[in-house]
LOFI-358874 format. One line per field, with one value per residue: residue number from 0; chain; x, z, y of N, C-alpha, C in turn. Coordinates in steps of 0.05 Angstrom, whole numbers, plus 32768, in hexadecimal, padded with zeros to 4 digits. Atoms other than C-alpha are relative to their C-alpha. Example, Ala and Ser with C-alpha at 12.3 -4.5 7.8 and 13.67 -1.06 7.14 Angstrom:
BEGIN
k: 0;1
c: A;A
nc1: 8012;7FF0
nc3: 8000;7FFF
nc2: 7FE8;7FE8
cac1: 80F6;8111
cac3: 809C;808F
cac2: 7FA6;7FEB
cc1: 8012;7FF1
cc3: 8000;800E
cc2: 8018;8016
This chain:
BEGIN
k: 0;1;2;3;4;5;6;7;8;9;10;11;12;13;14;15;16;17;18;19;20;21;22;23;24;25;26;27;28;29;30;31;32;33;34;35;36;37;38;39;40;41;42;43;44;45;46;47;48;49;50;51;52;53;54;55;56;57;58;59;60;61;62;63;64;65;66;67;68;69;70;71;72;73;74;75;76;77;78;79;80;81;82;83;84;85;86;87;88;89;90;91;92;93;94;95;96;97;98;99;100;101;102;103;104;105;106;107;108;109;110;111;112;113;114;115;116;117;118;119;120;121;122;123;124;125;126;127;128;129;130;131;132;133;134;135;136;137;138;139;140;141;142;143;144;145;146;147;148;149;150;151;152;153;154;155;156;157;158;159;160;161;162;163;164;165;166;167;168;169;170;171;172;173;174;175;176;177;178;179;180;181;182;183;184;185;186;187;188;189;190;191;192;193;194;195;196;197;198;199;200;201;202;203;204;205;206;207;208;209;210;211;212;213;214;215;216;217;218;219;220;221;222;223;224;225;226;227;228;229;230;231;232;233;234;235;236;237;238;239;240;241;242;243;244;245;246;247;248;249;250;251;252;253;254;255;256;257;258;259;260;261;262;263;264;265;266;267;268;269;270;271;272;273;274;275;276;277;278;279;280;281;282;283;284;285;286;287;288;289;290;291;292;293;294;295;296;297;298;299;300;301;302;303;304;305;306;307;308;309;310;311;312;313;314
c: A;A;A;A;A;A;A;A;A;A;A;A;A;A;A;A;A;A;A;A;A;A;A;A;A;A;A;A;A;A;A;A;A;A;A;A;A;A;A;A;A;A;A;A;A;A;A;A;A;A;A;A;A;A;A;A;A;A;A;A;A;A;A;A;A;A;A;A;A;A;A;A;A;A;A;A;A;A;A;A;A;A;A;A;A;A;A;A;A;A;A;A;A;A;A;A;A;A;A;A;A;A;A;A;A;A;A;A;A;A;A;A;A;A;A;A;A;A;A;A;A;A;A;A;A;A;A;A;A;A;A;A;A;A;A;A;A;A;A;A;A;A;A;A;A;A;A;A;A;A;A;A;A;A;A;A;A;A;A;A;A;A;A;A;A;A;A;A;A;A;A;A;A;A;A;A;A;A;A;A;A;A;A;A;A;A;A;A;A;A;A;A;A;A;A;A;A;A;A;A;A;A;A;A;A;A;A;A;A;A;A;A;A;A;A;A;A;A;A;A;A;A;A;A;A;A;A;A;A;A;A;A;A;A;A;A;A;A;A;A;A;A;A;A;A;A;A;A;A;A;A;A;A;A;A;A;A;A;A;A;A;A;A;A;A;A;A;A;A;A;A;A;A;A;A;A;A;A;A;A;A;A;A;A;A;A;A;A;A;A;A;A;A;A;A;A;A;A;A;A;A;A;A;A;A;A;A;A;A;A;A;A;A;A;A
nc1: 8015;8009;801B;8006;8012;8012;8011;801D;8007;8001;8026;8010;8003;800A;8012;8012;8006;801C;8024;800B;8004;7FE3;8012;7FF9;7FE8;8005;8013;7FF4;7FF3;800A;7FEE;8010;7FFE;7FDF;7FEC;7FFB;7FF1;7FEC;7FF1;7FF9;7FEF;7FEF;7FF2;8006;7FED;7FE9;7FF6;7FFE;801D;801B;8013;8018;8010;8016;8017;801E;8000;7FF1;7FEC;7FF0;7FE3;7FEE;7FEF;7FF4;8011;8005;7FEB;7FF1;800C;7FF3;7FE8;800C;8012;7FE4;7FEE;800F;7FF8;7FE6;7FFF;8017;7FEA;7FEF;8018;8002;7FDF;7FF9;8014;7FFD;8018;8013;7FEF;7FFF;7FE8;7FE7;7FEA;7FEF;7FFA;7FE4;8002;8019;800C;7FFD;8010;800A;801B;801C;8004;800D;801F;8006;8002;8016;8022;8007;8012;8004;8012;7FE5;7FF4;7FE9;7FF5;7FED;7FF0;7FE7;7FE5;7FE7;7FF2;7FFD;7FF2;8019;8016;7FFA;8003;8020;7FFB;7FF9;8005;800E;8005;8012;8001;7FF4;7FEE;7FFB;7FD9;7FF1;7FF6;7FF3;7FE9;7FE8;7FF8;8018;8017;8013;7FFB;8014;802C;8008;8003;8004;800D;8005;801E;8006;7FF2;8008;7FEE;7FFE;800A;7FF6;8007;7FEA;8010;800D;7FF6;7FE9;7FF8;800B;801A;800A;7FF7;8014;7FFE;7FE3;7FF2;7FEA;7FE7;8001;8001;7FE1;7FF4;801B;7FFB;8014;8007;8002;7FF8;800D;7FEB;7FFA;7FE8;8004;8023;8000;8008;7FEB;7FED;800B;7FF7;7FE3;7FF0;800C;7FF0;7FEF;7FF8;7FFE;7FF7;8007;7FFD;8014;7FFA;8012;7FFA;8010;8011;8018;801D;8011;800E;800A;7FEA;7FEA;8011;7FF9;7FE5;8002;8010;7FF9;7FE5;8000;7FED;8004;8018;7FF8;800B;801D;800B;8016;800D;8008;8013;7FF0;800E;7FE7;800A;7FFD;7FE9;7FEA;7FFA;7FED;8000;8001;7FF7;7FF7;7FE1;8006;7FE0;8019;8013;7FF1;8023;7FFD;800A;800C;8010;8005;7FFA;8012;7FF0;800E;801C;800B;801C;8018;800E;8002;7FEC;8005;8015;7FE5;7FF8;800B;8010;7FE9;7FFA;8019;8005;7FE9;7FF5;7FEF;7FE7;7FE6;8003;7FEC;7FF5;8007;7FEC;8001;7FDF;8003;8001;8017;8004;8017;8019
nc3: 7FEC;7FF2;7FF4;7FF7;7FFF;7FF0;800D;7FFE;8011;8023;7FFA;8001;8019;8012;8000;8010;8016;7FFA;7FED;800D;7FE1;7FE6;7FEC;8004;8008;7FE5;8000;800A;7FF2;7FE0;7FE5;7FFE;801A;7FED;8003;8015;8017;7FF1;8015;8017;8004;7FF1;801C;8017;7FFD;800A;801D;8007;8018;7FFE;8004;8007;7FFC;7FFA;801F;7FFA;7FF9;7FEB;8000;8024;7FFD;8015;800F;7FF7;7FEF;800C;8004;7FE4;7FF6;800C;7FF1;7FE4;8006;7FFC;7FE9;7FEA;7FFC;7FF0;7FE5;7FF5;8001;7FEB;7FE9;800D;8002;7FF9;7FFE;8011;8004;800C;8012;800C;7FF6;801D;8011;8013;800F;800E;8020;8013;800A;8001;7FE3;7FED;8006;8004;7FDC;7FFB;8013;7FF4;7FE4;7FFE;8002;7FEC;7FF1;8011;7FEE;7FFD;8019;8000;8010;800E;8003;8005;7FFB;8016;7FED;7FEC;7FF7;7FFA;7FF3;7FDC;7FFA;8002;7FE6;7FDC;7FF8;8001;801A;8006;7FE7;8008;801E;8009;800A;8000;7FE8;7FFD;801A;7FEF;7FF4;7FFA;7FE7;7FF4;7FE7;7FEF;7FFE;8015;8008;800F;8003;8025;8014;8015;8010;801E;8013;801B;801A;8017;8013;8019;801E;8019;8014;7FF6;800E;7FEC;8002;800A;7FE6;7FE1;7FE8;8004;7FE0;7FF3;8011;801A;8007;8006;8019;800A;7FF6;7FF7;7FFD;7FE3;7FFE;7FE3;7FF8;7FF0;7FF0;7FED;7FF6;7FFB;8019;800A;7FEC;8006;8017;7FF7;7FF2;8013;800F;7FF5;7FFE;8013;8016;8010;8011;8005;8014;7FFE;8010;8013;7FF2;7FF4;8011;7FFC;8008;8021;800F;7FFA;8018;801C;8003;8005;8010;8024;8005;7FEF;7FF3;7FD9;7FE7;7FE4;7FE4;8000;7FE7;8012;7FF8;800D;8016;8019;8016;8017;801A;800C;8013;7FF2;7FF7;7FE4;7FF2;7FEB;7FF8;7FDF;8008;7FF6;7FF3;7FE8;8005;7FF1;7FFD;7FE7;7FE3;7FFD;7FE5;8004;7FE5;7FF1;7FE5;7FE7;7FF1;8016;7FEC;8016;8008;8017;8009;7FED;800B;8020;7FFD;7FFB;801F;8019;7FF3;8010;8029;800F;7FFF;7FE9;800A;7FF5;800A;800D;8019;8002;8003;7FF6;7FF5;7FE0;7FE8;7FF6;7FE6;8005;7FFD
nc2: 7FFF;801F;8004;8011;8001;8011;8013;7FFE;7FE5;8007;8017;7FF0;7FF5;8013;8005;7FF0;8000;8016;8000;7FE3;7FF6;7FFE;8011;801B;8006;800B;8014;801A;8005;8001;7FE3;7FE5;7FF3;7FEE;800C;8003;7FDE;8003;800D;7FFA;7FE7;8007;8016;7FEE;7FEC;8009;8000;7FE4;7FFC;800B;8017;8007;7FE7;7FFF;7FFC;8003;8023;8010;800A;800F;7FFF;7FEA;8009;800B;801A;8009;8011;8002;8015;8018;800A;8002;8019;801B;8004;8014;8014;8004;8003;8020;8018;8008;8005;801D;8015;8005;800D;800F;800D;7FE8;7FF9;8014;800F;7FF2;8011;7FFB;8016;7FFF;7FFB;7FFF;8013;8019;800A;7FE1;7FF1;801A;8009;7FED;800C;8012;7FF0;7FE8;8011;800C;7FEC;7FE6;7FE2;7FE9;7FF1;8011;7FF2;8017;7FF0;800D;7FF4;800C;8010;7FFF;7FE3;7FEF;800A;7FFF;7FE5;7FF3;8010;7FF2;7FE4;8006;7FF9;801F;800B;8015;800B;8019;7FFE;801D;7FFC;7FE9;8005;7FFE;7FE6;7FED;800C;7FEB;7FF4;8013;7FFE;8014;8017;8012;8015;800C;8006;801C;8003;7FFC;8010;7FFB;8010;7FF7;7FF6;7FFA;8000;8024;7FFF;8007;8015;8007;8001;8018;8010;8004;7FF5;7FFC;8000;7FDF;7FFE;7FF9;7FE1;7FF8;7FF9;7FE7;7FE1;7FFB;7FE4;7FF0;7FE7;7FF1;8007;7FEB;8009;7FF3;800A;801B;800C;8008;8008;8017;800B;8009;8019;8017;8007;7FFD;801A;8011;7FF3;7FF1;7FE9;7FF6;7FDA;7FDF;7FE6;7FEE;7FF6;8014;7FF1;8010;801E;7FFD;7FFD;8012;8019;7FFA;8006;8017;8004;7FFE;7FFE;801B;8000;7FFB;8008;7FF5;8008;7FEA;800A;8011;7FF8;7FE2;7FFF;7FFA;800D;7FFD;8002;8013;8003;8009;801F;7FF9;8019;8000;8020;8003;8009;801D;800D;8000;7FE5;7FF4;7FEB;7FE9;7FFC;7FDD;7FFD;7FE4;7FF0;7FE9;7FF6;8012;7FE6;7FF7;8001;8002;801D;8014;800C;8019;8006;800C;8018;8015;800E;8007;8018;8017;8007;7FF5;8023;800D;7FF2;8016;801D;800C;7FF9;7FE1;7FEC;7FE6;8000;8009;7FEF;7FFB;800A;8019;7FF4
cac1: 7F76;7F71;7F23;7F17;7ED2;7E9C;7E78;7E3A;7E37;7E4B;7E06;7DE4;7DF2;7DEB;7DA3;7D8C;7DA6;7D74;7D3A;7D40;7D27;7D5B;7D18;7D11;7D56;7D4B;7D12;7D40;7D75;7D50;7D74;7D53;7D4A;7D7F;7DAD;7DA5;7DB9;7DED;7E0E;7E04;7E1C;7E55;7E6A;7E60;7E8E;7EC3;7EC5;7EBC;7E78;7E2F;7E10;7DD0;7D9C;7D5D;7D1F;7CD2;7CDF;7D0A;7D57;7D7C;7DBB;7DEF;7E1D;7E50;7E21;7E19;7E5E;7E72;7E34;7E50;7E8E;7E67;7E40;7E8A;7EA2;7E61;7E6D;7EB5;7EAD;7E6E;7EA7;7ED8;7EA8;7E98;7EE0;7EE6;7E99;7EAF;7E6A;7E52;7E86;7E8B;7EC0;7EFD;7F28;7F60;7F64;7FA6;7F82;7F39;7F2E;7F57;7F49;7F48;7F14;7EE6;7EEA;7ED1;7E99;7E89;7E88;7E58;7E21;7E23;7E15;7E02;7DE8;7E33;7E55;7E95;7EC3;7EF5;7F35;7F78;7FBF;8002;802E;8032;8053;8019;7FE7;800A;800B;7FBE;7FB5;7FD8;7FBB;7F77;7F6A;7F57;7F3E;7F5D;7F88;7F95;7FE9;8019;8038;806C;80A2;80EC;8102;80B8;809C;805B;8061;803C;7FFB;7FF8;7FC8;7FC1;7FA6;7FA2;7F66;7F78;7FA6;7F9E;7FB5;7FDA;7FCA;7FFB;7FE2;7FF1;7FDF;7FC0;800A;8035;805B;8037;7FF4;7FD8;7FEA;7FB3;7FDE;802D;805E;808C;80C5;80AD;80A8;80F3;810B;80BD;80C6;808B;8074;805F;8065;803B;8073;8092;80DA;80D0;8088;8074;8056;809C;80BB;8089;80A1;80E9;80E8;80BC;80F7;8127;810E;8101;8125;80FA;80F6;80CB;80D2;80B2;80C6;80A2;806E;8033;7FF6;7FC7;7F9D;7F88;7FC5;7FEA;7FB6;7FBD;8002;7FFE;7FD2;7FFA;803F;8051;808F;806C;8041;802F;8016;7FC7;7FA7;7F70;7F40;7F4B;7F10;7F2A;7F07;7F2C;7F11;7EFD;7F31;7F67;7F64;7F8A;7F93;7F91;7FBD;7FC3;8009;8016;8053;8050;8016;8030;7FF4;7FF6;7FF1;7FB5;7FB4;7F88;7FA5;7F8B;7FA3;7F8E;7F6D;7F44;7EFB;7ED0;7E99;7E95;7EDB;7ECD;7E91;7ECC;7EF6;7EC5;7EA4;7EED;7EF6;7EB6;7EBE;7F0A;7F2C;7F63;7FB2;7FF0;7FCF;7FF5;801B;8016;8051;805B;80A4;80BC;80B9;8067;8044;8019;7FEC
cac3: 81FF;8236;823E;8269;8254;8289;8271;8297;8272;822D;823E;8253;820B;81E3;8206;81FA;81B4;81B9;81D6;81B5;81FB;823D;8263;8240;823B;8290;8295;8273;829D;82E4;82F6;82F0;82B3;82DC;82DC;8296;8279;82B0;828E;824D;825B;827B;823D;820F;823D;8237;81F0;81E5;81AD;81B2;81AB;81AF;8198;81BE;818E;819E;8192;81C6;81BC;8176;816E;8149;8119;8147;8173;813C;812F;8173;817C;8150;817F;81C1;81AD;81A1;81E2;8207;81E9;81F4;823B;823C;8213;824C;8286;825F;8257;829B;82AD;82A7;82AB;827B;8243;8212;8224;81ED;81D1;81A9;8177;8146;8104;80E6;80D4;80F6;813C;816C;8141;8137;818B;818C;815D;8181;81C6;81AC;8191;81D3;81F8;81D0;8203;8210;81E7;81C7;81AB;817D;816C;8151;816D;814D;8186;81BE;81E5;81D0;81E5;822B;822F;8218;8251;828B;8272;8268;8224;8217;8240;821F;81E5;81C7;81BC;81B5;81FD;8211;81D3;81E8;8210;8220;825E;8270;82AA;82E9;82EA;82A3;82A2;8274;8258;8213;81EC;81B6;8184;8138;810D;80D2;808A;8050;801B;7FD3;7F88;7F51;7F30;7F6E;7F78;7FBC;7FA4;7F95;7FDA;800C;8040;8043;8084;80A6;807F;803C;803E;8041;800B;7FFA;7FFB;802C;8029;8061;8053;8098;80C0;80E8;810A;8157;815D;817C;813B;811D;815D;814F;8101;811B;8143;810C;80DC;810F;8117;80DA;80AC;808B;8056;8064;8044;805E;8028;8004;8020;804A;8018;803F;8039;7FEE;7FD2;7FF2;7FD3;7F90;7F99;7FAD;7F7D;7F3A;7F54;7F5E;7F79;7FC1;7FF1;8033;807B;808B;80CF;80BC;80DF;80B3;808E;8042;800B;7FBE;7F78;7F5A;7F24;7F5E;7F67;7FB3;7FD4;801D;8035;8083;8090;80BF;80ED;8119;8105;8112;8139;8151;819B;81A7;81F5;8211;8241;8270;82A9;82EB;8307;82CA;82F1;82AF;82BA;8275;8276;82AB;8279;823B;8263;8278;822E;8212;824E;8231;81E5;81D6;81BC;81E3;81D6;81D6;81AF;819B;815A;8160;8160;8187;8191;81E0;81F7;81F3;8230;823E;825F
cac2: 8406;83CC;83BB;838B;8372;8353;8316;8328;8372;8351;8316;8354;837B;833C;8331;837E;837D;833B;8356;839B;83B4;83C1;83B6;8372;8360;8369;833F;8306;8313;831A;8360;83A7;83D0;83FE;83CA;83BA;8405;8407;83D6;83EB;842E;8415;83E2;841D;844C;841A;840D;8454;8454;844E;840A;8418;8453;845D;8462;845E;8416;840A;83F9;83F5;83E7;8418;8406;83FD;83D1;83AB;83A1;8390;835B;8318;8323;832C;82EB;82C4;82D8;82B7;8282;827D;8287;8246;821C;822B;8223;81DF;81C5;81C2;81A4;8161;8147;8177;8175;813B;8105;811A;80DA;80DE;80A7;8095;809B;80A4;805D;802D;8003;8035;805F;801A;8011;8055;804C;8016;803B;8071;803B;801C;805F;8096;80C0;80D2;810B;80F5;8124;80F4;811D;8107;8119;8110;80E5;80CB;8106;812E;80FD;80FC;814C;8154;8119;8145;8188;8169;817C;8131;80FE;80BD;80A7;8068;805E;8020;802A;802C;8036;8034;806A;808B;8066;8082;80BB;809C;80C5;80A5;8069;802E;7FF5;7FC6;7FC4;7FA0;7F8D;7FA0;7F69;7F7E;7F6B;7F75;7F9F;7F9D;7FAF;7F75;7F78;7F66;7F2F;7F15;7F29;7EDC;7EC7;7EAD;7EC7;7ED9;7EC9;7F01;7EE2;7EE5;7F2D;7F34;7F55;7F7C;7FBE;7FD4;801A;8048;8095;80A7;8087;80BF;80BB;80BF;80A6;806D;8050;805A;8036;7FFB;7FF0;7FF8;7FC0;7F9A;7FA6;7F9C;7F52;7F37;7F63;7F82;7FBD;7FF2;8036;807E;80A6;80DB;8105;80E7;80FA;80D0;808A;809C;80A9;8072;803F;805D;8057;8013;8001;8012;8003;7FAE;7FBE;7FDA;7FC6;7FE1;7FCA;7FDF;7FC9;7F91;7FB8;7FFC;8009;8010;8029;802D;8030;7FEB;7FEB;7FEB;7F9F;7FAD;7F6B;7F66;7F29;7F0D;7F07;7EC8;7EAB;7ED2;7F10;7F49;7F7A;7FBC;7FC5;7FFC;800F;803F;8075;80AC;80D7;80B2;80F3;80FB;8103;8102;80CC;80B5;809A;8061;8054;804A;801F;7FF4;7FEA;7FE0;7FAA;7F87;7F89;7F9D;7F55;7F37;7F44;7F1A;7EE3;7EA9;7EB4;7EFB;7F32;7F70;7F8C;7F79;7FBE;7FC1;7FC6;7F88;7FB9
cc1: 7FFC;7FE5;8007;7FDF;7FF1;7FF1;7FDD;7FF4;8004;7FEA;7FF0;8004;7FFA;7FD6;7FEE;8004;7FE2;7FEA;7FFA;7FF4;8017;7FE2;7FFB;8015;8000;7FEC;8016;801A;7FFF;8015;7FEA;8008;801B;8019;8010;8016;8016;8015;800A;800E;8021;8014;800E;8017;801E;800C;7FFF;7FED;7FEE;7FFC;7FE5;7FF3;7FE6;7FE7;7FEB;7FFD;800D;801E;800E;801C;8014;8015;8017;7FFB;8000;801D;800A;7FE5;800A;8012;7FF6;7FF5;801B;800E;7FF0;8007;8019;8000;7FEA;8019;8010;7FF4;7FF3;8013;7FF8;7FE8;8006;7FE2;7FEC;8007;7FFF;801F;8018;8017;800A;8007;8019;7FFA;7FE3;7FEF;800E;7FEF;7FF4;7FE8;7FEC;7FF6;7FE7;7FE9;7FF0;7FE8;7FE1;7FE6;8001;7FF8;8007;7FF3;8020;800B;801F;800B;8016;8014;8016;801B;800D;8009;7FF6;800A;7FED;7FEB;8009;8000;7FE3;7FF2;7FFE;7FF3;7FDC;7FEE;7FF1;8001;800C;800C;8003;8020;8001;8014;8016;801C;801F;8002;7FE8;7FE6;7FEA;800C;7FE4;7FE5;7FF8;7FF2;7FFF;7FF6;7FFA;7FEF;8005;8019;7FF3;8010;8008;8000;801F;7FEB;800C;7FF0;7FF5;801B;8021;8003;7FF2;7FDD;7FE9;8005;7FE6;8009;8025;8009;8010;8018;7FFE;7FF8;8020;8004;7FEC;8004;7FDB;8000;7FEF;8007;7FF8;8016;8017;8017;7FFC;7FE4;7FF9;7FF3;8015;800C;7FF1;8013;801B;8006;7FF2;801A;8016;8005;7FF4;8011;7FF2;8006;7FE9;800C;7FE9;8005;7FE7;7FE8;7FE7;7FE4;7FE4;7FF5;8005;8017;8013;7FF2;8004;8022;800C;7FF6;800D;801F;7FFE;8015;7FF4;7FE6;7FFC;7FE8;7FE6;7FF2;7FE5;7FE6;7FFB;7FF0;8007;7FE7;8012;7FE8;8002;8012;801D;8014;8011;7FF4;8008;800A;8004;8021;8005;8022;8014;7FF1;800A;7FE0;800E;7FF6;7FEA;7FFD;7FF4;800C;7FEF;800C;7FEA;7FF1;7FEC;7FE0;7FE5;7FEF;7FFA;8011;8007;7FF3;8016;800F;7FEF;7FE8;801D;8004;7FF2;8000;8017;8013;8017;801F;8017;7FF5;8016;8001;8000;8020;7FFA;801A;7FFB;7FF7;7FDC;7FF4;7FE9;7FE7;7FE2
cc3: 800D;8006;800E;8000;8018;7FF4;800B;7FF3;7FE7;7FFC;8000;7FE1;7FEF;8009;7FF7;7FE1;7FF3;7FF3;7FF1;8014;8011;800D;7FF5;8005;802B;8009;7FFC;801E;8024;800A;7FF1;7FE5;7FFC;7FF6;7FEB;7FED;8012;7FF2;7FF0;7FFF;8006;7FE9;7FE8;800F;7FFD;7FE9;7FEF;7FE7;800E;7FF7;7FFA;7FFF;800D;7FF5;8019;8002;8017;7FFA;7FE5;8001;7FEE;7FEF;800B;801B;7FEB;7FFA;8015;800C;7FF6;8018;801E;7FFE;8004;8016;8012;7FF2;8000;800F;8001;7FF1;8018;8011;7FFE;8005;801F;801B;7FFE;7FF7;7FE5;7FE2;7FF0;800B;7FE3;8004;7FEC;7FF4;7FEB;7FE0;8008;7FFA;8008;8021;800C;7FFB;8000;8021;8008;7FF7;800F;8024;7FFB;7FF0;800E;8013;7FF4;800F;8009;7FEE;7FF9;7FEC;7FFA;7FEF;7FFA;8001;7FEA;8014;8014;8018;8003;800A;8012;8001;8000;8020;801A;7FFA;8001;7FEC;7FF2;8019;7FFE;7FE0;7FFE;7FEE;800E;8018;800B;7FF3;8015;800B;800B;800C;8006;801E;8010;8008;7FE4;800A;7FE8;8004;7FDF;8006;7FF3;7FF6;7FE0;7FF2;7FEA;7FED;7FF6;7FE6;7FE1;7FE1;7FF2;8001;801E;8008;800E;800B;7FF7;8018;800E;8021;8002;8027;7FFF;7FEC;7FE9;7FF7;8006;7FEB;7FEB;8004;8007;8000;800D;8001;801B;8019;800C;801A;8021;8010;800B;7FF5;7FF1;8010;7FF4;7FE8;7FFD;8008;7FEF;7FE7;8009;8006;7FF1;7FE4;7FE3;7FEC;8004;8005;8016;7FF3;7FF2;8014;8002;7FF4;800B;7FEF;7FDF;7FF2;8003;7FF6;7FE9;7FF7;8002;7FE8;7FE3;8003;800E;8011;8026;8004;801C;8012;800B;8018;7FF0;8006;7FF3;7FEB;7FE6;7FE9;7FE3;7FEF;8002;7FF0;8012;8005;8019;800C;8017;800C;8023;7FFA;8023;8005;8005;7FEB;8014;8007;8011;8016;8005;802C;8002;801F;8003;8017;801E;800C;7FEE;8012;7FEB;800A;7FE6;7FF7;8010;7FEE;7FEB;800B;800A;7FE6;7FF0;8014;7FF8;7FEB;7FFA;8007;800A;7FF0;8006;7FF5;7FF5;7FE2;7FF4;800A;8006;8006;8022;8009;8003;8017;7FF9;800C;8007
cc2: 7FE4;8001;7FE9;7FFE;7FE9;7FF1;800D;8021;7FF7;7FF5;801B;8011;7FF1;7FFE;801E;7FFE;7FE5;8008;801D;800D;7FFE;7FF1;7FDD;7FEE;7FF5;7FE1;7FE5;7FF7;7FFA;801A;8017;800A;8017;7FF7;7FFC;801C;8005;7FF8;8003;801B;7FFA;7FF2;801B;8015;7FF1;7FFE;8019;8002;7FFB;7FE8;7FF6;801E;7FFA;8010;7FF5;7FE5;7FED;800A;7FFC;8005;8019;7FF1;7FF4;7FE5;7FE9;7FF3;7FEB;7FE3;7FED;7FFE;7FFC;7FDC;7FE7;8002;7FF5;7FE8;7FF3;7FF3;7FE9;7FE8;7FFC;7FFC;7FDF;7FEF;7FF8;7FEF;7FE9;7FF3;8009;7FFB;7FE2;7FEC;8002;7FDF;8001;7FE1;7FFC;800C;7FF9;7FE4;7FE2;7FEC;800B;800E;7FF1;7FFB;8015;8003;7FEE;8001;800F;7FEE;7FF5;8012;801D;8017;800A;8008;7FF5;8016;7FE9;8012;7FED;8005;7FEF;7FE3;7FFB;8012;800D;7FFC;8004;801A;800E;7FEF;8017;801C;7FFE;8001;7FE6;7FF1;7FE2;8007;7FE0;8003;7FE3;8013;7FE5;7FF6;8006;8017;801E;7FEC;8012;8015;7FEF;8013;7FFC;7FE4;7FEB;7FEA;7FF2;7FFA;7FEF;8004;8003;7FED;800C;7FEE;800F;800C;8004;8003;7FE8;7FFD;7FEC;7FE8;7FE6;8001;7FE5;7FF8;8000;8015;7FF7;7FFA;8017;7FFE;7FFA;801C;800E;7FFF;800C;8015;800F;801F;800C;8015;800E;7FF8;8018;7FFB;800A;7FFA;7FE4;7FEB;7FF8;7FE9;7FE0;7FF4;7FFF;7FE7;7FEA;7FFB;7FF2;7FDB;7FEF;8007;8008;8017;800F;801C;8013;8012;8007;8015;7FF4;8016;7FF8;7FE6;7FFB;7FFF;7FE1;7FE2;8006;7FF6;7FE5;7FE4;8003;7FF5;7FDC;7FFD;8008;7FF7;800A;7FEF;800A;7FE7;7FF3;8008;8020;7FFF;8016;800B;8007;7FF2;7FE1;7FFC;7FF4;7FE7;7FFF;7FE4;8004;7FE1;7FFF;7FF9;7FEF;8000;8012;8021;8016;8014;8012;8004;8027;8002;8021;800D;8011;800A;7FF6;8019;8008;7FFC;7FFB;7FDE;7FF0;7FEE;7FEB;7FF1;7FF1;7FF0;7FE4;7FF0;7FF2;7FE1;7FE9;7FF9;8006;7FE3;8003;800B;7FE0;7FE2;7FEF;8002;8018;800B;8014;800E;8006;801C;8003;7FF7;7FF1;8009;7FF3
């Protein structure tokens, strides 16, 4: 059976089941009591049951009214989500951040205690790729990506712009061998075996630690399955043989016992490039508001003694 249901007869059956009256249920709606049972007859000849009995009291629903209301109810508000999406004024401003806890998510934090009267949906894609497809379909209204990795120039109703750079730290257990250090250079980590299971072939996160191995000769592993943060501290944490790479800005937390040392690593610091993009037709007014807070408070890039592989854009 194809129904095609009408939103303003499903509103109208959600408000009599309501009101327990049709004449009420009118009243709410501003049409005739006519109109109302019109309707309802009308709903009721399509789906082929009664909906509602008429009692001394008014209006009661029937068992199959009863079933059939929960779903009437999720299809208004369906239809006010979609009617929303495309409100931009209306709708919260949607950024896609890289991870939970590192830069990017602290900018955003940042953003929404400087104007909290705008809604902020904070969501997290996989890639780049996907960020640029939620972008053009409008699904989001920014991302924060290391732009632009070999061979994946932005398309030109892609904008951009660097925010910041994330300095990286070295991370490592009590036991390892680099854990007593004030602060390690690029080329005394040749021949550490750095660990990095989230590391993903094809991403422009991977493309980054490519070209970090590529020019100092590094060691850095992605094996095993990516268990998340927790695991990979634990893991750090009991073994002295590894250590892994953690933005100095990712807010960590780990058992006391752990002893996890957090070292700068120096000559040159290597920092991840965060820019933020957006599709140049994007009409949302809150996203004028985000680049012009990130332009005010999002630290500088390309500092001296700093490391980015060439292909990042200077944005």
């Amino acid at each position: 059976m194809d129904i095609g249901l009408d939103l303003d007869t499903v509103r109208t059956f959600v408000a009599a089941a309501d009101a327990g009256r049709f004449q009420e249920a009118a009243a709410q709606l501003a049409v005739t009591q006519q109109a109302v049972s019109k309707r309802i007859a009308g709903l009721e000849r399509d789906l082929g049951v009664r909906l509602f009995t008429r009692t001394a009291r008014g209006a009661e629903l029937t068992i199959d009214g009863q079933a059939f209301l929960p779903h009437a109810r999720e299809l208004l508000r369906v239809a006010e989500r979609a009617i929303t999406s495309v409100r931009t004024g209306r709708r919260p401003l949607r950024v896609d951040v890289i991870n939970s806890r590192g830069a990017a998510s602290g900018l955003m934090r940042g953003f929404h205690r400087g104007h909290a009267e705008i809604d902020l949906d904070v969501l997290m894609l996989f890639d780049i790729e996907t960020a640029v497809a939620a972008l053009r379909s409008g699904a989001i209204d920014a991302s924060f990506r290391a732009v632009a990795a070999p061979g994946r120039p932005l398309p030109a109703d892609i904008e951009s712009v660097r925010v910041v750079d994330e300095v990286l730290q070295l991370l490592t257990g009590p036991a390892h061998a680099l854990a007593g250090a004030r602060s390690v250079t690029v080329a005394q980590l040749a021949g550490h075996r750095i660990w990095m299971p989230g590391i993903v072939p094809g991403t422009e996160w991977a493309a980054y630690y490519d070209g970090l191995v590529a020019e100092f000769g590094l060691t850095i592993e992605a094996t095993g399955p990516n268990f998340g943060s927790d695991v990979l501290l634990d893991t750090v944490a009991d073994t002295p043989a590894l250590a892994t790479f953690m933005g100095e800005q990712t807010r960590l937390v780990w058992p006391a016992g752990h002893g996890l040392r957090r070292i700068p690593v120096t000559d040159p610091t290597p920092v991840y490039p965060h820019s933020l993009i957006w599709h140049r037709d994007n009409p949302h007014p809150a996203l004028a508001a985000l680049r012009a807070h990130l332009a005010a408070t999002a630290a500088g890039h390309d500092a001296a003694g700093t490391w980015t592989p060439d292909w990042v854009s200077p944005g």
